[in-house]
C-alpha positions as CSV (number, residue, x, y, z in Angstrom):
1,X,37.5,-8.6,39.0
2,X,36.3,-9.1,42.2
3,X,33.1,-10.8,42.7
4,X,30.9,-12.1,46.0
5,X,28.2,-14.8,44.6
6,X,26.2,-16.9,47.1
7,X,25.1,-20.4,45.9
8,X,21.7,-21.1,48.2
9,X,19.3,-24.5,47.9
10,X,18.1,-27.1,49.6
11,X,20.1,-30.0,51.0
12,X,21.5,-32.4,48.1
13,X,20.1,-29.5,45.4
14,X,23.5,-29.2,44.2
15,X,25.2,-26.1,45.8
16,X,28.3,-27.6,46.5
17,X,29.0,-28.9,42.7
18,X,27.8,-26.0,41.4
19,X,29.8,-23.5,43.8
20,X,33.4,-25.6,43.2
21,X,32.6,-25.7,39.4
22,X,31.9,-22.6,39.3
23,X,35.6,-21.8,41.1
24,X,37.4,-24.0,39.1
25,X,36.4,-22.0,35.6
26,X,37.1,-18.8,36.4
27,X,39.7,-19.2,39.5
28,X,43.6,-20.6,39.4
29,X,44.1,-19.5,43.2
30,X,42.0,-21.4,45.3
31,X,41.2,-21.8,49.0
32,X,38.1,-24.0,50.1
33,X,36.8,-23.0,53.1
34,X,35.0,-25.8,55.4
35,X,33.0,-25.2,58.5
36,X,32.3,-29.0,58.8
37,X,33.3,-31.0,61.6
38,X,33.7,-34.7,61.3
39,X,31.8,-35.5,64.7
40,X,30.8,-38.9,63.8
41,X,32.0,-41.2,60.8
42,X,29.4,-40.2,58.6
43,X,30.3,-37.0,58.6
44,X,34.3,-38.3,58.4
45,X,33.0,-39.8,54.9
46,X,31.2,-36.9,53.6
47,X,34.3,-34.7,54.3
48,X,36.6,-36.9,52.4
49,X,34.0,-37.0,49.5
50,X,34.1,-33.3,49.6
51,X,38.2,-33.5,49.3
52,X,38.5,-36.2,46.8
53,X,35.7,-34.0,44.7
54,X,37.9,-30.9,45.6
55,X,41.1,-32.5,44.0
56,X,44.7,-31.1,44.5
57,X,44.9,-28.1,43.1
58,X,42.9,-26.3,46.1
59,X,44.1,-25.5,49.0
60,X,41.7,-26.0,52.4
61,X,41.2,-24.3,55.9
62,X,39.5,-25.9,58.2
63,X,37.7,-23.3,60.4
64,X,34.3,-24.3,62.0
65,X,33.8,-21.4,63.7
66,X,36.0,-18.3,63.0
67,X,35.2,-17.3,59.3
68,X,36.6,-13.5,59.6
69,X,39.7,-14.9,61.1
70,X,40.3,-16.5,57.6
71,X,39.2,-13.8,56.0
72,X,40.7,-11.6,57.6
73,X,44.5,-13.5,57.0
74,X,47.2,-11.4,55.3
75,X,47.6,-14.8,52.6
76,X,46.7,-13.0,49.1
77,X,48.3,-16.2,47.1
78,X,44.7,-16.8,46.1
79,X,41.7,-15.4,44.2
80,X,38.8,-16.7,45.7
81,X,37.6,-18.1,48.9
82,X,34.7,-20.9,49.2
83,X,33.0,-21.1,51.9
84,X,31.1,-24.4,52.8
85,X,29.0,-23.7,54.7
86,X,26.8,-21.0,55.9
87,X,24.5,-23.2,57.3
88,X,27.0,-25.2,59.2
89,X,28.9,-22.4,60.6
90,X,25.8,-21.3,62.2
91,X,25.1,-24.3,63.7
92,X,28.6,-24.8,64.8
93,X,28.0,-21.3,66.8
94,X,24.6,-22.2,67.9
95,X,25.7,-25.6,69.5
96,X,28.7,-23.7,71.0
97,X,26.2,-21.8,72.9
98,X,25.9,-18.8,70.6
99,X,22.5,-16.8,71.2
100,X,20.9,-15.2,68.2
101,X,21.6,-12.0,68.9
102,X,25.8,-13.2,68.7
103,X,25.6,-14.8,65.9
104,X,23.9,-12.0,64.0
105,X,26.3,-9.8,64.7
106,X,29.1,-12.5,63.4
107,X,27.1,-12.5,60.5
108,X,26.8,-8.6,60.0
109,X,31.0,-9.1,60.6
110,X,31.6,-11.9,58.0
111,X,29.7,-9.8,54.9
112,X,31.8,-7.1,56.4
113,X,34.7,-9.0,55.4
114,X,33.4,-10.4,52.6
115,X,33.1,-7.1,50.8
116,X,36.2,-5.5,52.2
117,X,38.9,-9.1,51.5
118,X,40.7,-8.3,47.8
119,X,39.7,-11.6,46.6
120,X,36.4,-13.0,45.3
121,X,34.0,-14.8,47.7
122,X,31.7,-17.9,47.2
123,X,29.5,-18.9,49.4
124,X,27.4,-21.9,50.1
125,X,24.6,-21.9,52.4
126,X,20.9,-24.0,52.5
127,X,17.9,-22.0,51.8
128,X,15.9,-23.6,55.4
129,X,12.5,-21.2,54.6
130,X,10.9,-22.9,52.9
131,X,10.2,-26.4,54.7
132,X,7.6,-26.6,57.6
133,X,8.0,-24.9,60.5
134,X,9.8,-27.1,62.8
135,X,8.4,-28.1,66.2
136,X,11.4,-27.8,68.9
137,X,12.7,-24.1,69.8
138,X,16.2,-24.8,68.9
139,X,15.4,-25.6,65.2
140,X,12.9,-22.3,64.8
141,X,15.6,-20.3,66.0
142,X,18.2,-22.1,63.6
143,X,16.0,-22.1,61.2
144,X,15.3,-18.1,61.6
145,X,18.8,-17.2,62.3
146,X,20.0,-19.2,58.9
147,X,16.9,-17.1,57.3
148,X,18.7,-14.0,58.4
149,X,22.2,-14.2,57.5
150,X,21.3,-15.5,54.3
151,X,19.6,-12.3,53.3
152,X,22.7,-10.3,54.7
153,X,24.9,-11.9,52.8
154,X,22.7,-12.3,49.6
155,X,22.4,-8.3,50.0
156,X,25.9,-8.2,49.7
157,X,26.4,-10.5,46.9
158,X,26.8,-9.6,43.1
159,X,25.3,-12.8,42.2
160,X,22.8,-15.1,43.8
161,X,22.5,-18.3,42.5
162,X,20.2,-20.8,43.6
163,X,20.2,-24.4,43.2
164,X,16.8,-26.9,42.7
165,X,17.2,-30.3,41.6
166,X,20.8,-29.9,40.3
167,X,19.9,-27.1,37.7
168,X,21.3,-23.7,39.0
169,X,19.0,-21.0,38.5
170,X,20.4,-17.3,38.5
171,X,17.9,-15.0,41.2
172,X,20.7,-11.9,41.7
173,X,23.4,-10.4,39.0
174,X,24.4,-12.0,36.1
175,X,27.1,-15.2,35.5
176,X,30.2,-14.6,33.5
C-alpha cells in the first residue's frame, strides 16, 4: 500500500535514522534520494556517513535540484523513495537564484508528484519555525519558504512524524 509520510525536526533530532529505519522495515525496493552537495569536506564526510549508514542494499540518486525529474522517472524496480532533504533542496534552489515565488511553485509540483508516483514517499525535511527569527533577509525568506513547503507537503502526507531528541513522535495518521 502506498503511503507518503514526512519525517520533520530540528537539526541532529533524529529525522534521518528514523526515516531510513523506518524504510528498511517495511520496504525491500529502495531508492535514497539526496539533495546534498558535498561543497566542502565537511560536507564530503557527512555524505559518506549518510552512505555507510545507508548500507548496500539501497540504491541512491543524487539530485540536488530536480526532485520531480526523479520522480517523475519511468524506474518502478522500487517501493519507496527517500528524500533527504527538503530543507536542502530548498536551499540548493535558493542559492541557485531561485525567488520564492519559483520555488513555491516547485514545491506545489513535487507534492504533485508525490501523490501521483506508484510508489511510497518519505520525506525528510527540518522544522526551521520554531527558532528565533533570523536577522539577514536571506535566512527569513529561507526560513519562510521552508515553513511553506513543509505544510504543503505535510497536507499531502498520510503520516507526519516528527522527531525531538531522538524519540519520534507521531503528529499526522497512524504508523504501521
Amino acid at each position: 500500500m502506498k503511503e507518503i509520510v514526512l519525517v520533520i525536526g530540528g537539526c541532529r533530532s533524529g529525522k534521518s535514522s528514523f526515516a531510513l529505519d523506518y524504510a528498511n522495515k517495511h520496504f525491500r525496493q529502495k531508492v535514497f534520494l539526496a539533495t546534498s552537495q558535498a561543497l566542502d569536506n565537511e560536507m564530503e564526510q557527512r555524505i559518506k556517513k549518510h552512505r555507510e549508514a545507508r548500507g548496500p542494499d539501497w540504491a541512491t540518486v543524487e539530485e540536488p535540484a530536480e526532485l520531480t525529474k526523479v520522480l517523475a522517472s519511468p524506474n518502478t524496480d522500487y517501493d519507496v523513495i527517500l528524500i533527504d532533504c527538503l530543507t536542502m533542496w530548498i536551499s540548493n534552489l535558493l542559492m541557485a537564484g531561485e525567488g520564492e515565488e519559483e520555488i513555491l511553485s516547485r514545491a506545489e509540483q513535487l507534492v504533485e508528484f508525490m501523490r501521483k508516483t506508484p510508489q511510497s514517499i518519505i520525506a525528510v525535511s527540518n522544522e526551521v519555525g520554531t527558532g528565533i527569527v533570523p536577522e539577514n533577509k536571506l535566512a527569513r525568506v529561507f526560513r519562510d519558504i521552508v515553513g511553506l513547503a513543509n505544510q504543503m507537503v505535510a497536507a499531502c502526507s498520510d503520516i507526519v512524524v516528527m522527531t525531538v531528541a531522538g524519540l519520534p513522535q507521531v503528529i499526522k495518521g497512524k504508523l504501521r
